[in-house]
C-alpha positions as CSV (number, residue, x, y, z in Angstrom):
1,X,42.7,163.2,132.7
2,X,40.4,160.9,134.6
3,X,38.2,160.4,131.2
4,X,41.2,160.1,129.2
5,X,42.4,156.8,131.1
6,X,38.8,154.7,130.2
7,X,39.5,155.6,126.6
8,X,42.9,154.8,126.5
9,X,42.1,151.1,128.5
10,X,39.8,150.7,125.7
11,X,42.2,151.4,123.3
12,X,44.4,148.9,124.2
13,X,41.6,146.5,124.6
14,X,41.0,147.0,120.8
15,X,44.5,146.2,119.9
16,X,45.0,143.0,121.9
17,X,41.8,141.7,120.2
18,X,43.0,143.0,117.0
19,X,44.1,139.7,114.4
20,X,47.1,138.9,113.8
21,X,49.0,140.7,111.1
22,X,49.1,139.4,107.7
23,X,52.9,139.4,108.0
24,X,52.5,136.6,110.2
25,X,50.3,134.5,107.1
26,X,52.8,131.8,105.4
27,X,50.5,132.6,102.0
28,X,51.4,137.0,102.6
29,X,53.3,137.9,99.8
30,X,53.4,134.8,97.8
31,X,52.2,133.4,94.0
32,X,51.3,130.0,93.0
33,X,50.7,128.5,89.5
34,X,48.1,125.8,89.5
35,X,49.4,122.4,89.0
36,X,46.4,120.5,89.0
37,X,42.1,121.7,88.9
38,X,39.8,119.2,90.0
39,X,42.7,116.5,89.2
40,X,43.6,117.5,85.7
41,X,46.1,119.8,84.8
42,X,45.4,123.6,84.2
43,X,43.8,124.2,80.7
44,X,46.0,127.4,80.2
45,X,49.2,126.7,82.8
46,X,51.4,129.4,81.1
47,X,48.2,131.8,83.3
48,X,46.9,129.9,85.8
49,X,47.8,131.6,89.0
50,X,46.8,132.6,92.6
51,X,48.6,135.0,94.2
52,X,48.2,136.6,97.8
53,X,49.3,140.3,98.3
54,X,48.3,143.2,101.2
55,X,44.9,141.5,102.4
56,X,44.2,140.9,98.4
57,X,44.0,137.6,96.4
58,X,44.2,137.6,93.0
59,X,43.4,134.8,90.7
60,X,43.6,133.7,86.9
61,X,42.9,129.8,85.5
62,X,43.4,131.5,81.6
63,X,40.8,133.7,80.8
64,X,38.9,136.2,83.7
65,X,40.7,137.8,86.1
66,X,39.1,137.7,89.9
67,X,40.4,139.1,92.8
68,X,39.0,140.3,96.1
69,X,39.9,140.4,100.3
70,X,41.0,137.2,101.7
71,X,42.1,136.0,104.6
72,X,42.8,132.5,107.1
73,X,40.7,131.0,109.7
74,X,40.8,128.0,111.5
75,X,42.7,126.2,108.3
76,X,40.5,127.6,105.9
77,X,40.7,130.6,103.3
78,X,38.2,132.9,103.1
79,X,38.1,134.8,99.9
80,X,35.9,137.6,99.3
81,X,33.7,138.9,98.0
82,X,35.7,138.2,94.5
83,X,35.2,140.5,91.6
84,X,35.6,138.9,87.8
85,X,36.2,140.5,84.9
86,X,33.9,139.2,82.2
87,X,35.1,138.0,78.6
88,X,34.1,135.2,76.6
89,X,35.7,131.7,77.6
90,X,34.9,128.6,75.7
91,X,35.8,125.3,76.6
92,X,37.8,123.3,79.3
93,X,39.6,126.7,80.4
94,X,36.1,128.1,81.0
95,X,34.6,124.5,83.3
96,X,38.3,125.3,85.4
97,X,37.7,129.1,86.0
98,X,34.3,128.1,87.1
99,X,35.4,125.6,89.3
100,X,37.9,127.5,90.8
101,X,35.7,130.2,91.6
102,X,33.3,127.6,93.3
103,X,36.4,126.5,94.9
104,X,37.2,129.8,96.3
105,X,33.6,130.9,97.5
106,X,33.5,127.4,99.7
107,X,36.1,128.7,102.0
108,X,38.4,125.6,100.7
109,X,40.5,123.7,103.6
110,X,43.9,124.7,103.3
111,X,46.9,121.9,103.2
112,X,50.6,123.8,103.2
113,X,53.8,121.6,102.8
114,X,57.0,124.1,101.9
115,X,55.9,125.1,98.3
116,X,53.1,123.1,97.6
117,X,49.4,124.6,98.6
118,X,46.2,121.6,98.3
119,X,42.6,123.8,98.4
120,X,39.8,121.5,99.1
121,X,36.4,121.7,99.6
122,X,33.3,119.2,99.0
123,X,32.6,120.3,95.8
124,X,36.5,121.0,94.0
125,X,40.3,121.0,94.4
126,X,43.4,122.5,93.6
127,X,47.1,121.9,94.0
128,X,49.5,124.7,93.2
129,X,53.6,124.8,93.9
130,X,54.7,128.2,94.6
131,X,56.5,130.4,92.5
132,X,57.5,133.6,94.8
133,X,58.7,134.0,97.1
134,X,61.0,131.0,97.2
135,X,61.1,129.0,100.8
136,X,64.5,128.5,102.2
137,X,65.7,124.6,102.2
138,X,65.7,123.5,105.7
C-alpha cells in the first residue's frame, strides 16, 4: 500500500499537466472552404478545404490531398508532420497547394471571428468561412 500511494500521486500529477482536450478547441470537429490563398480566390473552390477532426487535419486546395496531427498553441496552429499524396498539378491550383502547404508548416497565426478563420504567417495567408459545423447566432 505505502508504494502504491507515490504512484498513484504521480498519476494524478500526469493528468493535471495533461492539455486540454480537443473538445475544448473551437476548430474540433469543424470544415472550412478557402475563400481566399494569398489574396486571390481558390483556383479549384468547388475542393478547396481544411477540415479538423480527432487530433487530424486534413487539407485539399484542388489537387493533393495532405493531412497530418495538428494542434493549437499560444494562437497558432501547429500542423504536423503533413503527408501529401502526389499527382501531377499544373498551374495556379498547383502555386496555391504549395502555398498552402508553406502556410501550414509556418505554424500560421490564427484569427477566429464566428465562421470566418484568417491563417497568417510571414510568408502566406488564407481566409476560409466554415462550413460544418454551423455556429449558433448570438
Amino acid at each position: 500500500m505505502r508504494r502504491l500511494v507515490p504512484i498513484l500521486t504521480a498519476l494524478l500529477l500526469v493528468g493535471a499537466c495533461a492539455p486540454k482536450e480537443l473538445d475544448d478547441n473551437p476548430l474540433q470537429a469543424s470544415e472550412w472552404r478557402f475563400i481566399t490563398i494569398d489574396s486571390q480566390p481558390p483556383a479549384s473552390p468547388d475542393k478547396a478545404r481544411l477540415g479538423f477532426q480527432d487530433g487530424r487535419i486534413g487539407a485539399n486546395v484542388g489537387c493533393n490531398a495532405m493531412g497530418g496531427p495538428w494542434r493549437i498553441e499560444q494562437g497558432r496552429l501547429i500542423a504536423g508532420p503533413l503527408v501529401t499524396t502526389e499527382m501531377y498539378c499544373a498551374g495556379p491550383v498547383w502555386d496555391q497547394e504549395m502555398a498552402v502547404s508553406a502556410l501550414l508548416a509556418a505554424t500560421p497565426e490564427i484569427a477566429l471571428d464566428d465562421d470566418l478563420l484568417v491563417l497568417r504567417s510571414p510568408g502566406h495567408s488564407a481566409e476560409l468561412e466554415r462550413i460544418s459545423p454551423r455556429q449558433p447566432a448570438p
